[in-house]
N, C-alpha and C positions, 0 to 999 in steps of 0.2 A: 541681437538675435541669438537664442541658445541654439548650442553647436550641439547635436546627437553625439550623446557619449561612444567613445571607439568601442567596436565590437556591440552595437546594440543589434544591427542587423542578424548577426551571426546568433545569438540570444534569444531573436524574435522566432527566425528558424526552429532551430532546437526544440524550445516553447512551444510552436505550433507542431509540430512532428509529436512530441509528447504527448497533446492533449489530444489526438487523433488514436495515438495506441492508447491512451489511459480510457478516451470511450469506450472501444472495443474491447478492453481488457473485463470494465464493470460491466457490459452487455454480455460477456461471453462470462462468469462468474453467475450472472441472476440466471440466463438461460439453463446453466449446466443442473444449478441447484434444485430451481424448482422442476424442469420437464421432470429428471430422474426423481424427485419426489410424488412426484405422481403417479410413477413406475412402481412403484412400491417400495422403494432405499430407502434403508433404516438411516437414524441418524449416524451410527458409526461407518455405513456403506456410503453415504454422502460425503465426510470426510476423509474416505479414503481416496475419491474421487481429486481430492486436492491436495494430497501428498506431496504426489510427485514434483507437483507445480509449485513447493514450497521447497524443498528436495533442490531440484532443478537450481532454485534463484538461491541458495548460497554455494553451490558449486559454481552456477554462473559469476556469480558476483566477484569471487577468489581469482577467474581464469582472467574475466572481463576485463579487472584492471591493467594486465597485463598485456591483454591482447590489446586493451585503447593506449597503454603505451608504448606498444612495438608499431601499433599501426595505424593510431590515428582514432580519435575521437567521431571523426563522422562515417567511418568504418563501420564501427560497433551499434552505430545507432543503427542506420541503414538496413545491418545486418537485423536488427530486432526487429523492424518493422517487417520486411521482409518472410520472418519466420512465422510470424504471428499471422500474415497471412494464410502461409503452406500449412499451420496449425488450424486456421477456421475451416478451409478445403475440403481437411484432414476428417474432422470432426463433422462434416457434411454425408460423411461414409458412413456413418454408423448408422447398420441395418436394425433396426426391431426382432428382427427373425433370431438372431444372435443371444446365444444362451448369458444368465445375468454373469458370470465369472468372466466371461469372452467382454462381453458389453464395461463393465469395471475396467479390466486389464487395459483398453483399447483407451476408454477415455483418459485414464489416469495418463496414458503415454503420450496422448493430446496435451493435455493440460502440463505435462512435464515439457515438453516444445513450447506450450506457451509459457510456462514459466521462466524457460531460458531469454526467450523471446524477452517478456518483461524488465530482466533487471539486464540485459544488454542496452537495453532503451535507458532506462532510471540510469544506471552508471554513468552512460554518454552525456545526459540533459544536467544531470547534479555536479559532473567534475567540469563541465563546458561553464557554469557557473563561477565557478572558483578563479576561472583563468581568463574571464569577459569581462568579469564585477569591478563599476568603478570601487576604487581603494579608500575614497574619502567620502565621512559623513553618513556613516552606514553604509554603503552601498551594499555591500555585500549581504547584508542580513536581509537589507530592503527586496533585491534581487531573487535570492532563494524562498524566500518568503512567499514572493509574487508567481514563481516557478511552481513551488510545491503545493501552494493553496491553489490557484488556478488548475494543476494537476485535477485536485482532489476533488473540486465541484466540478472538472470534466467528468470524473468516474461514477460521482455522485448521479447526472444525467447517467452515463452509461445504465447504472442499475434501471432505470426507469424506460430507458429505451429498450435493453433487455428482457425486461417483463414486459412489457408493452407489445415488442416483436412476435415474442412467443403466444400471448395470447389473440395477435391479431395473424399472423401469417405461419403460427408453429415452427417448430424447433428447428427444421432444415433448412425451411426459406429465410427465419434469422440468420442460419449462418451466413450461407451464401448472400446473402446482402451486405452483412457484416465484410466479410474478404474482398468483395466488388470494391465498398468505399473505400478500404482500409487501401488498396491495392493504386486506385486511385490518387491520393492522397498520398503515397511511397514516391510514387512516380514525379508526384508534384514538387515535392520536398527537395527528390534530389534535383532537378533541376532547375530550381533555384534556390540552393542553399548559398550563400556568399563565401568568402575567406575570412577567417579569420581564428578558425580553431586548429591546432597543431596537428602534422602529419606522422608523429609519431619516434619512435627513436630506435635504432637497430639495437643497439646493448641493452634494451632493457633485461633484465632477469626477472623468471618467476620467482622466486625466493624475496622478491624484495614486497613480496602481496601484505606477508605478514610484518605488521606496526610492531616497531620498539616503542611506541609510545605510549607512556602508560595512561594519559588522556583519551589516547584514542582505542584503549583497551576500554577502559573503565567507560565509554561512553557506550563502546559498543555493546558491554554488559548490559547499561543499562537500558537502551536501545530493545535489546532478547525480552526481557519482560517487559515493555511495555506495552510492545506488540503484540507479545504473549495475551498479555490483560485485554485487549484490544480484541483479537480473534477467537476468543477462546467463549465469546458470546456473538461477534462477529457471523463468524462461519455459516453455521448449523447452528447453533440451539434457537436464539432469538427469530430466526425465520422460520423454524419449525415448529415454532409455541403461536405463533404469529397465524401461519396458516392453520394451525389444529382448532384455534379461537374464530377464526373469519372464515374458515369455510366448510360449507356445509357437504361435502365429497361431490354435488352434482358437477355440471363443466361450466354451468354458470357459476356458480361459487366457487372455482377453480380460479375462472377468468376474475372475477372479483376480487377475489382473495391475492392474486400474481400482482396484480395493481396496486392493491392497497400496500402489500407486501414490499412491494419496487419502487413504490411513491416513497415508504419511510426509510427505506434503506438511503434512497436517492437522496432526499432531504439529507439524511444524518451526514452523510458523506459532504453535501453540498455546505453545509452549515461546518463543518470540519474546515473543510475547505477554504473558506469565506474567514475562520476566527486563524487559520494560518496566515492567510495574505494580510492579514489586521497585526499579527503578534510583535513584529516591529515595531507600531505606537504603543501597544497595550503592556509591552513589556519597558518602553521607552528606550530604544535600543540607542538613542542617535547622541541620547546624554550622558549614557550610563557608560559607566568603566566596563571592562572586558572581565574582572572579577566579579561585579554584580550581578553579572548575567551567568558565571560559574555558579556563583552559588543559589543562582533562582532557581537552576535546573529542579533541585533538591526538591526545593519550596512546593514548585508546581507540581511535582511529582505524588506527595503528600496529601496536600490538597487533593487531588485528583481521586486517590486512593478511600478517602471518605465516601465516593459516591456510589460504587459497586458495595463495599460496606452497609451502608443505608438501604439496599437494595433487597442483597443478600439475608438483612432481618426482617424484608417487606414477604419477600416468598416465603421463608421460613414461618410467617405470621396466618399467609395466604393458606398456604396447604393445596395449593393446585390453581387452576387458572379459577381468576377471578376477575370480575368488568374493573372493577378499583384496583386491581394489579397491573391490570393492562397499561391503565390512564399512568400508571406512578412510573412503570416501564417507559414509557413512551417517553415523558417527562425527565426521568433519569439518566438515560440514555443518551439524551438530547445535550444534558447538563454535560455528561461524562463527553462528549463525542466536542463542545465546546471547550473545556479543560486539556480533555486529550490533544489539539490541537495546537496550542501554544505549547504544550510541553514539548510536541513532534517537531514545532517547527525549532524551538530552541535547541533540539538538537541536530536540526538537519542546519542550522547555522555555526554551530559549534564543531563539529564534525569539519567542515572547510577552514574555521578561524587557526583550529589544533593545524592544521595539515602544511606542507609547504607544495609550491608552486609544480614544484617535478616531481613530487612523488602522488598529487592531488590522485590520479585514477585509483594508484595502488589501495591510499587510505579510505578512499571512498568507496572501491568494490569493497574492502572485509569490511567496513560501516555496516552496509548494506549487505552482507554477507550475512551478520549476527541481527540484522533486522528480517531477514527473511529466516534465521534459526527462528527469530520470535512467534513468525508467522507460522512458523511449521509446527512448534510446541503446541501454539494454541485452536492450529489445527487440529493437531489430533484428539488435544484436551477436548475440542467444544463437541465432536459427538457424541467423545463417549464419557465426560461430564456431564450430559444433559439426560446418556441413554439410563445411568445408572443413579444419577440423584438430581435431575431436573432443576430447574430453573439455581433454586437454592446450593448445589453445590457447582453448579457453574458459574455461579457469580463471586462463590467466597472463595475458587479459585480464581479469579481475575482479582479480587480484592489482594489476595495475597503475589499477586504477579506485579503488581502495580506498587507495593511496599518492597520489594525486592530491587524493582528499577529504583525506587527515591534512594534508598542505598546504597546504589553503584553510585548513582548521582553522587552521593555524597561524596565519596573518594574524587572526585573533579580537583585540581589545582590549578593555579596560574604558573606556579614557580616551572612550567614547562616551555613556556612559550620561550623561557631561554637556551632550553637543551636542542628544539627544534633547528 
């Protein structure tokens, strides 16, 4: 009879709490985008919409580890779901009557509560990981793998139920639907989370947030661009080109367009998702030495960077939207959002292998700290790379963000694992 690995309960928890914030995270991202596209927000006004919420999650992520080592691991989680509530609530206030500077300022401060919200939750689920994962035979890679990829086709749904809400019950009744279940699902969590993740430690120090390690520097380098590359088509520009091609301004082409729009988003994500929870066979993690997988980071990284490249001389060739532009986007995208995922998840495995046991939260919030700088970068990039040179130089800046990550990559060594 196989005996359930110790700490799988405590894992499943976590797990399920996760993938409860990560819908509501992708439902309340499509929601915000498209209603206020509709409104009339320029590209660079929709990215400023998401500042804060990127803002928010590297300050969070710095404090977080902290706080999940002074107080406990299911603290922190608890607390992010929690927020994320009082954050949909929040965003249920917001009156139309409200001039657009008032209406801006108000959501950006929503979405900066949800931001905190977010990487309080990702801290808690990613370092609960570290300190669950059987030790042998992969476990660990297998583990986070299964964590992060399932994440990522919960949030992949989220985008679809997002759009979906919005154009069947409108932007208010999604919220407040949103914080009902989400609120629900808080409730359930805590009482029945089991034991098994640590209550914390009275001496931790903030000061110990920031890594002496130079692995865990250079990862988290390379981490900032990748993300970068990542949202800097992400964001804004790709749903902006999306909707300007499929819909025609009436509210039936609106509703059309939000679907079509929140199906690919959803898919990309889902399919992200899906080649993460796979990246432990596809990378062979269970045979391969701990140097092989240092140095693939590189490899995939590279790779990867060929495809916004290819892209980038597709629009340039284009000169504006075009039906054969669309298809080869759609296509590329797909490709890039496939690659991108084994890179993500090699690093959100590497990131735990670098780290030791008692200082996991600390290394894991700045990880995540310099992943959400990434997100922020390419936040700002994708409006206003899209508002000022359209498709073509929002892609040959991701091309070039994505050769900057294989770089850091490169600096990766093994000779650290003895200094740890």
């Amino acid at each position: 009879m196989t005996t359930r690995p110790e700490g799988l309960s405590a894992y499943i928890a976590v797990t399920a709490a996760y993938w409860a914030f990560m819908l509501s995270d992708g439902a309340l991202r499509m929601l915000v985008l498209l209603h206020f596209h509709t409104l009339g927000f320029s590209p660079v006004q929709l990215a400023y919409l998401f500042v804060l919420y990127e803002v928010a999650g590297m300050v969070t992520n710095l404090s977080a580890g902290w706080i999940a080592a002074r107080f406990g691991l299911t603290a922190t989680l608890y607390a992010g779901l929690g927020l994320q509530v009082l954050a949909l609530i929040a965003l249920a206030q917001l009156d139309p009557l409200w001039s657009l500077p008032v209406s801006v300022a108000f959501v950006m401060a929503v979405q900066g509560a949800s931001g905190v919200a977010k990487d309080l939750a990702k801290m808690s689920s990613k370092s609960a990981v570290k300190l669950l994962a059987p030790k042998e035979d992969g476990g660990l890679f297998r583990w986070v793998a299964v964590l992060t990829g399932s994440k990522n086709a919960v949030k992949g749904v989220g985008f679809l139920v997002g759009a979906a809400l919005l154009a069947g019950i409108g932007f208010v009744g999604a919220v407040w639907a949103m914080a009902a279940a989400l609120a629900v699902i808080l409730i359930a969590v805590v009482l029945a989370m089991p034991p098994g993740l640590p209550r914390g430690r009275k001496g931790a120090k903030f000061s110990e947030v920031f890594s002496k390690s130079a692995n865990v520097n250079w990862l988290s380098a390379a981490r900032v661009f990748l993300f970068g590359a990542r949202d800097v088509w992400f964001v804004v520009g790709i749903p902006i080109y999306f909707y300007g091609v499929l819909s025609d301004g009436s509210e039936a082409g609106n509703r059309a367009a939000f679907f079509l729009i929140g199906s690919f988003m959803a898919g990309w994500i889902i399919l992200y998702g899906a080649v993460q929870a796979s990246a432990p066979k596809i990378l062979r993690a269970k045979s391969r030495p701990e140097a092989a997988l240092i140095a693939a980071a590189r490899s995939w990284a590279l790779a990867l960077c060929a495809v916004p490249a290819v892209l980038t001389a597709l629009a340039l060739m284009a000169g504006g939207a075009q039906t054969w532009l669309t298809v080869a986007l759609v296509a590329g995208l797909l490709v890039f959002g496939a690659i991108f995922a084994v890179n993500s998840a090699l690093h959100s495995y590497l990131i735990l292998a670098f780290t030791r046991a008692e200082r996991v939260t600390m290394d894991v919030g700045f990880y995540y700290m310099a992943n959400a700088a990434g997100r922020l970068l390419g936040t700002l990039l994708s409006g206003l790379t899209y508002q000022l040179g359209g498709l073509a130089l929002m892609l040959g800046v991701a091309t070039g963000m994505v050769a900057l990550s294989a770089l850091a990559a490169g600096r990766l060594g093994l000779q650290e694992k003895a200094e740890a």
